[in-house]
Every structure is written in C-alpha cells, then in structure tokens.
N, C-alpha and C positions, 0 to 999 in steps of 0.2 A: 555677260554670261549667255547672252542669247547666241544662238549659230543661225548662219545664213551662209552657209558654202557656194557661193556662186559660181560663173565660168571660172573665175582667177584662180579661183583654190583649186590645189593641183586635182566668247567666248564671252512688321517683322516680329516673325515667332519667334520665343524667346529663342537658345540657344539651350536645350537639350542634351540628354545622354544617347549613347548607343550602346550596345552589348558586344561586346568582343567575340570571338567564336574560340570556344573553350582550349587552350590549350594543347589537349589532346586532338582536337579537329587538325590544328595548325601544325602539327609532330606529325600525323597520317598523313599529311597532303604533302610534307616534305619529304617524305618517304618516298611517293610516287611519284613525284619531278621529277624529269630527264636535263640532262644537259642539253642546251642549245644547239644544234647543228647550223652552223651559219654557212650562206652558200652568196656569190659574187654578186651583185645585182644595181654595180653601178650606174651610174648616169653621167652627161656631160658636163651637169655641172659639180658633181659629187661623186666620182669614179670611185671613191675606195667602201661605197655603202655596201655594207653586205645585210642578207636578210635572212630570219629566219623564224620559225614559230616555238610556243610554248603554251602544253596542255594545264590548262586551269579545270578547279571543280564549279560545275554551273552551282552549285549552293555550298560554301566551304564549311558549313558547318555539317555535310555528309560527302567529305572528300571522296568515297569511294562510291559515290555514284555518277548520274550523269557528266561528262564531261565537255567541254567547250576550246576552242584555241584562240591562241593572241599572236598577231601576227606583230613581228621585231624586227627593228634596223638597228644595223649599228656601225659607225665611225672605231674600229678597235684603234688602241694608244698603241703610239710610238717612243714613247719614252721609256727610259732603265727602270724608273723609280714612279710608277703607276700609281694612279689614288682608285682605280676600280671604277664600276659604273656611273655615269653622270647620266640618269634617267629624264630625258624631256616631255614634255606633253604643251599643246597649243588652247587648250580650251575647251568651252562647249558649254557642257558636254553633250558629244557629237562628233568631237575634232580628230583628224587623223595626225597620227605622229609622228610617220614614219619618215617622212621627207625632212620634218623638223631638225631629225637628228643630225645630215648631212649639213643644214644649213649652222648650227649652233658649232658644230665641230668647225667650220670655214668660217665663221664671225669671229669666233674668239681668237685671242693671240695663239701662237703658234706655240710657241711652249707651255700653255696652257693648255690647250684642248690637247696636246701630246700625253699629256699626262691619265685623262680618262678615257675608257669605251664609254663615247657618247649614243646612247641608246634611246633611240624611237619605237613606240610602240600605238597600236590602234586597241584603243578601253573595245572590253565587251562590247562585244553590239556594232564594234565599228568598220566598216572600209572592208578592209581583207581578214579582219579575226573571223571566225566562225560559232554559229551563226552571226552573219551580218541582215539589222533588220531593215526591214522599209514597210509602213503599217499601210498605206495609198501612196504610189506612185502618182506623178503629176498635182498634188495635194495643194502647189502654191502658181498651177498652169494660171495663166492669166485670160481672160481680164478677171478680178476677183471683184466680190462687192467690194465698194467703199466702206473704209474700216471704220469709219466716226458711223454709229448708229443714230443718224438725224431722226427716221421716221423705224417703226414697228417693223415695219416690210423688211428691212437691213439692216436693224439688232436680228431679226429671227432667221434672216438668210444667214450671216456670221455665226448666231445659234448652230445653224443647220450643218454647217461647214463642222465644227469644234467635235461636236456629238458623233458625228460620222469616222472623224479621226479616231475617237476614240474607243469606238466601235471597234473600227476594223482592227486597230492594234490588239482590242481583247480577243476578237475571232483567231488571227493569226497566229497572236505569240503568247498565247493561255500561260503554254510551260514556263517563258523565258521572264516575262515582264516581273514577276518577282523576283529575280536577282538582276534588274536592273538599277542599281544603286551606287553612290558615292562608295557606302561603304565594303559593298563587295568588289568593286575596281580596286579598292586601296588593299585589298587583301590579295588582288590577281597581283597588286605590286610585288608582295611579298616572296608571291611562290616567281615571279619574275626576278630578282634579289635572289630564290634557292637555285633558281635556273641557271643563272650566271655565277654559280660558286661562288658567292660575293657574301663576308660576314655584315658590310653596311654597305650603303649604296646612297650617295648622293643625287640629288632631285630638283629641277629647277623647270617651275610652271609657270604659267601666264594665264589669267584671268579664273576659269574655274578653273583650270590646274593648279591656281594657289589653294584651292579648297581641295581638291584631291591631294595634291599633298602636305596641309596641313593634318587633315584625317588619318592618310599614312604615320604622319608622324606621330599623332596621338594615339595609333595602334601600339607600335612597334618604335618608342623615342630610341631605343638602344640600339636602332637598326639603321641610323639615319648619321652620314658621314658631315654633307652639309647639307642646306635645303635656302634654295634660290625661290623668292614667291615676287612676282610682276604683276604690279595691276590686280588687287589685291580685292578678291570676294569679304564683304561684309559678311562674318559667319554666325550674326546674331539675326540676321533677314532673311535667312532661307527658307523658302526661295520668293514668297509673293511680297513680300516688304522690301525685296533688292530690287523687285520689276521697276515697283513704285518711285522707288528711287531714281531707278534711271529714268525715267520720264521727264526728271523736272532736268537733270543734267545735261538729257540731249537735248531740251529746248533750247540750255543755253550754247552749246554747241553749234543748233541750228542759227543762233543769232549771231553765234562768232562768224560762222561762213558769211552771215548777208551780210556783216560789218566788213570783210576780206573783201566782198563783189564792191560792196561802196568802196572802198579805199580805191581800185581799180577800175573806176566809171570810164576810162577812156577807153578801156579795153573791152569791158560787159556793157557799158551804155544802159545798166540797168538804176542809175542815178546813184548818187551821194549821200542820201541819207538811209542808212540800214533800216527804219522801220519801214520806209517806202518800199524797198526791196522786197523786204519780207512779207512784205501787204502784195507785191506784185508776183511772188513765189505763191502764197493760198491763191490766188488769182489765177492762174497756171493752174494749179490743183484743182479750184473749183473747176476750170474748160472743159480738164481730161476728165472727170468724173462725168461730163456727160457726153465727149468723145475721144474716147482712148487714143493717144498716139501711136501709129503704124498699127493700129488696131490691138494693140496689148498693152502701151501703158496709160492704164486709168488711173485713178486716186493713190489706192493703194499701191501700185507698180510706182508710184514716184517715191510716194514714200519710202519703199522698199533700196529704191535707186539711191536717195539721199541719206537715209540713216550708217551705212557709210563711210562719209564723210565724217562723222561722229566719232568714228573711231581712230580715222587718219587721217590728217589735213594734208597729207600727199594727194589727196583725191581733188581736193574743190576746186583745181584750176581746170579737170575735166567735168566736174558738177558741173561749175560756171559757165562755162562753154554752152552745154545742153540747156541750162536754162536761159543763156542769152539768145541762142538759136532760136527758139521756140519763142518768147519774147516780141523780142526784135523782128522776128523774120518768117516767124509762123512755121517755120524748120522744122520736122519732126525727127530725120534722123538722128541726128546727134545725142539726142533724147531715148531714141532706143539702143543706140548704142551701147550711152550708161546704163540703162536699165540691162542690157546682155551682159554690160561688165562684172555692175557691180551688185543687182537686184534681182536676177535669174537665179530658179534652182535649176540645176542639176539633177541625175541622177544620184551624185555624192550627194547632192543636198538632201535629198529626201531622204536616202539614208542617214544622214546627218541628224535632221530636224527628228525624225525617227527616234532616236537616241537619246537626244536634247528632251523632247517632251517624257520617255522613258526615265529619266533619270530624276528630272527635276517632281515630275507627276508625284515619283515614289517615294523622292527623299526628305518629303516634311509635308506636314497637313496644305491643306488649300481652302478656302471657301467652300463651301459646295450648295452654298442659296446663292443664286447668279443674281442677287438683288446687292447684295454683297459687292459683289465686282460692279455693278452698275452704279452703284453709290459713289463707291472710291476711283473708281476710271472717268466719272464726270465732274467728278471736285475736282481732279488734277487734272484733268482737261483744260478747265475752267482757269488754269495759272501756267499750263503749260501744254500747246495742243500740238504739237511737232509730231510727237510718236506716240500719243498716249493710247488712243486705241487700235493702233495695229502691234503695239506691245500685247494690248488685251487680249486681242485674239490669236497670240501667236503663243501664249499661254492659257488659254482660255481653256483646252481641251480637258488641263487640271481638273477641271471641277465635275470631270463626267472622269474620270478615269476609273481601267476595270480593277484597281488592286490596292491594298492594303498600304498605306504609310507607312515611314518611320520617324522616328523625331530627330530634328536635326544634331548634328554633331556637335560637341562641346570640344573645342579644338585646343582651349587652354592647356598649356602644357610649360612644367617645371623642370622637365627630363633631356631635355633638348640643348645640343650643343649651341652657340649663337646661329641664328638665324639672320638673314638679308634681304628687307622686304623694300623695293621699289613702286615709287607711287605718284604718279603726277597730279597737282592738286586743281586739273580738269576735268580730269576725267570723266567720261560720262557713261561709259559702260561698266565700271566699277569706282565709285563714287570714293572721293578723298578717307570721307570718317572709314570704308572699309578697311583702308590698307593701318588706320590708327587704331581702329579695336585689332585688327593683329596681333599688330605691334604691343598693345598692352596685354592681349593673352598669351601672346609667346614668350615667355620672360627669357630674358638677356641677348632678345633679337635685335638686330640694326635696321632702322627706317631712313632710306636716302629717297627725297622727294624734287622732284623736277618743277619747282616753281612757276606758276604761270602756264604750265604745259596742258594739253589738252585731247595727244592723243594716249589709246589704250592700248600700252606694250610697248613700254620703253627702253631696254638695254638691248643690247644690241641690234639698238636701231640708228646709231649715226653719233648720238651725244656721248663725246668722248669723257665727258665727265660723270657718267652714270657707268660708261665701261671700264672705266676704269677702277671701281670699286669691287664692281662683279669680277676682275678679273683678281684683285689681289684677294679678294675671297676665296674664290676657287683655288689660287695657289697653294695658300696657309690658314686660311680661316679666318683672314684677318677682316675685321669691320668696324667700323666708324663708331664714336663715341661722342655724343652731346648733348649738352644739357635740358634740349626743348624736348619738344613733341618732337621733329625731325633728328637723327643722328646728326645728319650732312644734308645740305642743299645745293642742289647744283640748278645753273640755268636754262631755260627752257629751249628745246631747239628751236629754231628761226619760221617764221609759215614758209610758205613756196611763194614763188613766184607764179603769175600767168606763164603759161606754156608761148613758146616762142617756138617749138617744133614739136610732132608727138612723140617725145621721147619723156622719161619718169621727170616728174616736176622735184623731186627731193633725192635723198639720198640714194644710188640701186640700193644699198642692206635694209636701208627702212623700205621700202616697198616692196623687196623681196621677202621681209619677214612678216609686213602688212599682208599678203597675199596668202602667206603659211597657215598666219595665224587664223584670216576668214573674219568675219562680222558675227553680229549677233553673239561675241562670246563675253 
C-alpha cells in the first residue's frame, strides 16, 4: 500500500462503519455532472488513449459547493455488443491511472478489452486532477537519517523530519485534507459512472485499489457490473496493522532475493549461503550509513533501492549487480544507478507520497503517543529488520496529522454480483490472510491464488494461468468454484534470470505493468 513513484513511474483496527452521503446529496450531484468531452492524447505506445476531465464535489455531502476535477483516460471499445466502463486504478493511494488504462486495454485479449471503455483516472489529489497536492517538495532529497533509531539524536532527527511533514500539509491544504479519503474517491467514482452515461460500471484494482473498490462497491453494490481486486488490502488493518504486516513479509522477501544472489554465486561472488549474503548486505548498509555512495545513498537510500525488489522479482538481477559492485569491487555507480531507478522521488513522487500520507492519515485512527510506535516498530524489528523502520517513518507523519479520522470501512458485502480476487501467497506488500478476509467478506467472490509467488500485481503480468481467468471473467462473469480457501491455484511464475545484457530480466508486460503500478503500494 505504500507508494514510492520513482524515475520508472511514468500500492489492526477493527473493521468499522462509515456513513453514506444521504441520498439526496448523491440525486444533486448527479444533476450537476456533465458529460465527458474526450479529446486525442495518444502515445506510441497507446495511440488510441484519449483524455479527458470530470467536475467532482470537494465534500459530496454539499454537492453544490466547492468544486474540484479528475482528470480521465480512456481506451473507448470497438466492439457491436459493449459491457460499458471497465474502470482501472494502480494503487497508493497516490497512484496515477491514467496510463494504466492504455496498458490494460493492450494486455488483455483483443476481443475482450474490445468489448469495454477502459478508463483511467487520477483519485483527488492526484497528478493532473485538480487541485494536485505536494505538502514539502524534496521531502525524501537524500542523504536522509538513517531510518533504524539506534541513538536519541536519530529517532528525534526522523521525529523532526515526520512533524514538519505534517505541518506543512496543514499550513497548505487546511481546505482540502478533509476530503482526502477512501471514501470520498469511491464516491468521485460514482459521479465518474454518472459522467460516462454508464448505469454500472466494472472495476478492476491492484493493491489499495482493491480497497477503493471494495468501498465503491459497499457504496453503490447495484452499480457494480464486475469487480476485478489484485493483490488484495487486508480491510480489517487499516491502515497501521497492514504497515505492520508488511514488515515481517518483506523480510522474507528480502531473504528470498539473498537466497536468488546465493543460487548464482558464480555470477554475484557474493557466496553460497544466503544468511552470509545477507550479513554481507547489513554490512554494505552499515558502510553507507557512514559514507553515502556517490554522495546520496546512505542507509536509508539502500533501503529505499531495495524494498523494490519486494514487490517484483523482475528487479533483483539489477539489485544484485549493485550490490555485487559495491561488494566486490567498492563500485559505487551501479549502486546509484538503482537508487535513481528504483529508490528516487520525483516530482510525481512527492506528489504521490503527498496523497498516500493524506489518505491513509485520514482513513482510520493511528497511534498518536509515539511510545506506541516505538514499542511495536522495535519488537518487529527485533524478528524482522529489512524495512521495519523506514516503513515507520514513511507513515510516521500519522501520528501528528492536522485532521479529523474516520473509521475504517466495513467492506462486507451480500449485494454484489461474484467477484475475482487474485493473490499470490508471498506477497509482501499485501500479505496472503488480506486477499482471504476478502474473500470471506465478499460473499460469492472467487479467490485464484498464485502458489509460491511472491510478487505484488499479478494478472496480467505474464502468468497465463492467472490470465486467463481474468479474461473469461471479464467476458461473461464467469469464476472458478472450489472447495478450499483458494477457488483455483495456478503456479507461480518462474524468478529471472541474471542479466546477460541490459535488457528487462522477465517478461516486457510484467515490468511494463511493475513500472505503472510503482512501489510502496
């Protein structure tokens, strides 16, 4: 769920109620919708995207005041016999969508994506909707402290950093940060659905876009055609008990990659047995904490490089590389290269992160004694130290945020036509039990699980046996039936290989889609 939009990009409290916006809110706001004007705005590698925006209420329970835009792509269908909007989103939240749409519309079979306007869109707050926020530009510039709080000095410089965040987002965005939330994105869906003349409109999300449209659909069940959820938010952890979770999953993540460098000691020279590895990886980390490579990546900058990896094992034969460099050969560039790759914000990113902390800050309580967080960020340390504290502090700002909660969404839903939730059971940025409470709150949903797999955002990404569910879903609605926990199990895609030339180590669509979709979601 976390975001980290680096160069490449062009995703526990109980489980809660929320309030609907009365009726009558949702009748006046559909009154004021316009139709969509969509204007050309292809690309080379998606010539037929056209773009276009659609006026949302900044608070939809007083449609007729202030107003805000969402900027839309769309893939329109070529087919006689159309099923209407198939709504995308990549994550975050933070994540932009509107490239998304081009790429889903070209992944899928050809008589299938014929059949919908695939539509991309950027949530409040994001990219080209307006306003688009950014609370501190330069907020993750390097070198940063070191994120493990060994001594007073840097827990209180980390302190310093979080508080300042969250300052400046109250000075900036007073007006806006209150309707930063799941639930009023899933309501801009809505009047997005009135925008496009559309009586239902189908939806298919990856990471927190399984929790945006899970919310959607707990709005509005009778508005929802199909609904496609990948890599599946835990909706009983929102949000500090999902952080938690993922701590202990990217450790193992992290240990999967040093056990990939051992299997290929001829090529990394970094030895044969993975805990060695991995002792010679914090060993690497300790260096740079006390001289940053090419002068920006310190502690946290590897970290930031690595975690990653975590999400896509497309990555680790460029990991590997930088760490054997560095290693081996006291090489720094190759090291900062990954860190530009895959570890750098941007400009998007700060808008991004922006967004990310705006959403998750506001959509469920947080700690707010920071003894709290130091409690439980050093237990799980203590069993899993990979990402645990630069998670901490990439949510830390929570606990000083300027605005009001709400309690998380209660996603359960008995209204809903079958649902198709994919899950691979490594996942580490949305942990296996999420995509299985789902499953058991969505009643008569299908859960197809990629065995053994480990990265996050799996259809179409190369495993033709995951796509090929998603696709006869999307045609007729059809979904898998079984007896276990799992509907269908399919097997897990293969790792990569070491690079033999710099060209993508996996499939192009899975690192095309790995790029879309960005880190940290």
């Amino acid at each position: 769920m976390r975001t980290r939009a680096a160069v490449l990009c062009a995703a526990a409290v109980v489980a809660g109620s929320f309030t609907a916006p009365p009726a009558s809110a949702t009748t006046r706001a559909a009154v004021q919708t316009s139709p969509v004007t969509w204007k050309k705005c292809g690309t080379s590698d998606y010539p037929t995207l056209q773009c276009g925006t659609v006026t949302v209420p900044l608070d939809h329970r007083d449609p007729g005041g202030k107003q805000i835009t969402l900027a839309l792509s769309r893939v329109p269908h070529t087919a006689s016999a159309p099923l209407g909007p198939l709504l995308v989103n990549p994550g975050g939240p933070g994540g932009s969508g509107l490239t998304l749409a081009g790429f889903v519309a070209s992944a899928l079979p050809k008589e299938v994506a014929a059949r919908y306007d695939v539509v991309g869109f950027d949530p409040r707050g994001v990219g080209r909707s307006g306003p688009a926020i950014d609370c501190a530009p330069g907020y993750f510039k390097p070198v940063r402290p070191d994120s493990v709080p060994a001594t007073p000095a840097l827990e209180e410089a980390n302190l310093k950093r979080v508080r300042s965040f969250a300052a400046a987002c109250g000075r900036k965005y007073a007006s806006v940060l209150p309707y930063l939330d799941t639930v009023s994105a899933a309501q801009d869906l809505d009047a997005v659905r009135q925008a496009l003349g559309a009586r239902r409109i189908s939806y298919f999300g990856y990471s927190y876009g399984t929790y945006l449209g899970a919310v959607y659909a707990k709005l509005h069940p009778d508005r929802v055609r199909r609904l496609v959820l990948d890599s599946v938010v835990d909706p009983t952890g929102v949000w500090y008990d999902d952080n938690l979770s993922q701590d202990h999953a990217f450790d193992d993540r992290q240990r999967a990659l040093m056990a990939w460098i051992a299997k290929y000691d001829p090529v990394y020279r970094l030895g044969t047995d993975p805990e060695r590895v991995g002792a010679k990886w914090y060993a690497m980390r300790a260096a740079l904490a006390k001289k940053p490579a090419g002068g920006k990546v310190g502690a946290s900058e590897l970290e930031d490089t690595f975690i990653p990896g975590g999400y896509y094992n497309g990555y680790w034969p460029y990991l590997a590389e930088a760490f054997s460099a560095y290693v081996n050969g006291k090489k720094t560039a190759a090291l900062v290269e990954a860190y530009d790759d895959f570890g750098a914000v941007d400009a998007s990113g700060d808008n991004g992160y922006s967004v990310y902390a705006a959403v998750q800050c506001r959509d469920s309580s947080w700690p707010r004694d920071w003894n709290q967080w130091r409690k439980d960020n050093w237990a799980a340390y203590a069993k899993a130290p990979f990402m645990v504290w630069n998670n901490a502090w990439y949510n830390a700002t929570c606990a000083y945020w300027p605005t009001k909660t709400l309690r998380p969404a209660d996603i359960a839903n008995g209204k809903l036509p079958p649902a198709l939730l994919f899950q691979a059971t490594n996942d580490a940025a949305t942990p296996y039990h999420g995509g299985v409470t789902a499953h058991r709150l969505l009643a008569g949903s299908s859960l197809v699980v990629e065995q053994g797999g480990g990265n996050h955002g799996i259809s179409l990404s190369g495993n033709a046996c995951l796509d090929k569910y998603l696709a006869a879903y999307l045609t007729d609605g059809t979904v898998p039936r079984g007896a276990g926990t799992a509907d269908a199990v399919c097997p897990r895609s293969p790792d990569p290989k070491p690079l033999t030339t710099k060209t993508a180590s996996t499939s192009s669509r899975g690192s095309t889609l790995h790029r879309l979709l960005g880190f940290r979601r």
